[in-house]
N, C-alpha and C positions, 0 to 999 in steps of 0.2 A: 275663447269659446271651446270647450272639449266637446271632438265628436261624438258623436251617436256611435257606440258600438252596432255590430252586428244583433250581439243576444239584446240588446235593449230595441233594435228594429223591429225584433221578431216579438217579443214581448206586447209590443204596443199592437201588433198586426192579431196578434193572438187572443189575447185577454178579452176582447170584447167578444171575439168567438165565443170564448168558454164561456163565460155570463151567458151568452144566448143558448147553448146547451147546458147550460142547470151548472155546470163544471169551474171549478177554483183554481186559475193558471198562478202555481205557486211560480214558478220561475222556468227561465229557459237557459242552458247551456251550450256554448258551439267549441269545439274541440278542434283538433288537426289543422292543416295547412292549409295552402291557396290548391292544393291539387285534390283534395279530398276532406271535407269536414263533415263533423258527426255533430247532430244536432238532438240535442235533449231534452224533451219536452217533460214539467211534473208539475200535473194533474192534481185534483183533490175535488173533494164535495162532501156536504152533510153526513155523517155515517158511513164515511169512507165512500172509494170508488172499486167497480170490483170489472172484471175481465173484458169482459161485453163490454162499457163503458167506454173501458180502452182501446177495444178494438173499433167503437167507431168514431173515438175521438181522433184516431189514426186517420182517416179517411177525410173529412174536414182539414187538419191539419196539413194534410198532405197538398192536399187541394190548393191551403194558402200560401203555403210556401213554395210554390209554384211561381208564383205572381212573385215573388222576392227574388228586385235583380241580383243581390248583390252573392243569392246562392244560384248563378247558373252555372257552376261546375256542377259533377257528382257529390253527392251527401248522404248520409246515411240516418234514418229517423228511427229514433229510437224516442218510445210514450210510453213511460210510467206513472 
């Protein structure tokens, strides 16, 4: 059985979010170490997505990756 990475945790935690905000969670990437990872969220929807969008895609996102134990270190969220 190969584990569940990290980015496919947060994928699954995600996607359904975005569906319920109008939003296309194209993919998720986690970068860095156990002491610090940068987590990369990219977005999409009909006719592109534009600033607004992402700034409150931020805010949700933020919110559920909260609840993910396996980022309780520091992490850096980056949403394009």
């Amino acid at each position: 059985m190969v584990p569940i990475t990290l980015a496919d945790e947060l994928i699954a935690v995600l996607e359904p979010l975005a569906g319920a905000n109008g939003l296309e969670l194209v993919t998720v990437e986690v970068a860095g170490g156990q002491r610090h990872q940068t987590v990369r969220v990219f977005l999409d929807r009909e006719g592109g997505i534009d600033i607004d969008a992402i700034a409150d895609a931020n805010e949700w996102i933020s919110d559920a990756l909260d609840g993910v134990v396996r980022l309780s270190g520091p992490f850096t969220l980056e949403v394009s």
